[in-house]
N, C-alpha and C positions, 0 to 999 in steps of 0.2 A: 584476502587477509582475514582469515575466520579468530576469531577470539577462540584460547586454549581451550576454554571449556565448555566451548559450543555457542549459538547463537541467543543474544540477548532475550528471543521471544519464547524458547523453550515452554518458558512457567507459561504463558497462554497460544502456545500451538491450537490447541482443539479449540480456542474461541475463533481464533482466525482462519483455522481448515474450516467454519460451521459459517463465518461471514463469508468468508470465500464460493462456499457453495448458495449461499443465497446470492450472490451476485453472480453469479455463473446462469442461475435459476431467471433472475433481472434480465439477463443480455440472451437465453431463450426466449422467453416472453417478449421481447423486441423484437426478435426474428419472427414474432409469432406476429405481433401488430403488423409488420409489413407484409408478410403473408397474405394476411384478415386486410389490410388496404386499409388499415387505419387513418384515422385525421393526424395530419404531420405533426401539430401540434401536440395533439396526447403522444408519440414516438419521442418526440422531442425533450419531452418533460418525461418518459424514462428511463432517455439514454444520460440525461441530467442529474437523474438519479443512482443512475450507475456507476457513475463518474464522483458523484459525490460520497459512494460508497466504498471504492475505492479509494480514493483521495483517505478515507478515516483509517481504512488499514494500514494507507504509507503512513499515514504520521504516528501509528503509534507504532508502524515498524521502527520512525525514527526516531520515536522516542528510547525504546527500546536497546537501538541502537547506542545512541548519548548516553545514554546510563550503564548500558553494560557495557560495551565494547569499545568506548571511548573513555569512557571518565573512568572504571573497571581495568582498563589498559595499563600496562607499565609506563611511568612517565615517558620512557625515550621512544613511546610507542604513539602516545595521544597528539602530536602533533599531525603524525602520518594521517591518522584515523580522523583525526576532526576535518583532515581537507580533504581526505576521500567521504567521509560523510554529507560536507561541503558541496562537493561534485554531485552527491546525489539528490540534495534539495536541490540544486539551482537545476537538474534534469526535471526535476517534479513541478518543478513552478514557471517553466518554459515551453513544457510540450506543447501546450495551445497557442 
């Protein structure tokens, strides 16, 4: 269910393609500590961080989301959207 005129994040694509690559960079560098036989604890504290970096891009995906492509929605549309967006925080705040 793509909104007509594209998806909410459009205006900051390149900030998120640029966090993206730094967290791709994050979860190298983890592969690299285990590798290196790192102390589990420093491993630990940057898969934590990886995770918490991620975590910042869902949420301004769904903030993104709520403003454009729900609230932005045609009325007979926002109910659909708010419970498939629904669906996807309670995916984000359950995986662990």
């Amino acid at each position: 269910m793509n909104a007509p005129d594209g998806p909410g994040y459009t205006a900051t694509k390149d900030d998120l393609l640029a966090r993206l690559k730094r967290i791709e960079g994050q979860v190298r560098g983890v592969s690299r500590m285990i590798e290196d036989e790192r102390y589990c604890i420093d491993v630990l504290t940057q898969i934590s961080a990886a995770q918490a970096a991620l975590d910042k891009v869902a949420l301004g995906l769904v903030d993104d989301h709520a403003r454009h492509c729900v609230v932005g929605s045609e009325p007979e549309q926002q109910q659909a959207r708010t419970a498939e967006l629904m669906g996807a925080v309670g995916r984000l705040v359950t995986r662990r």
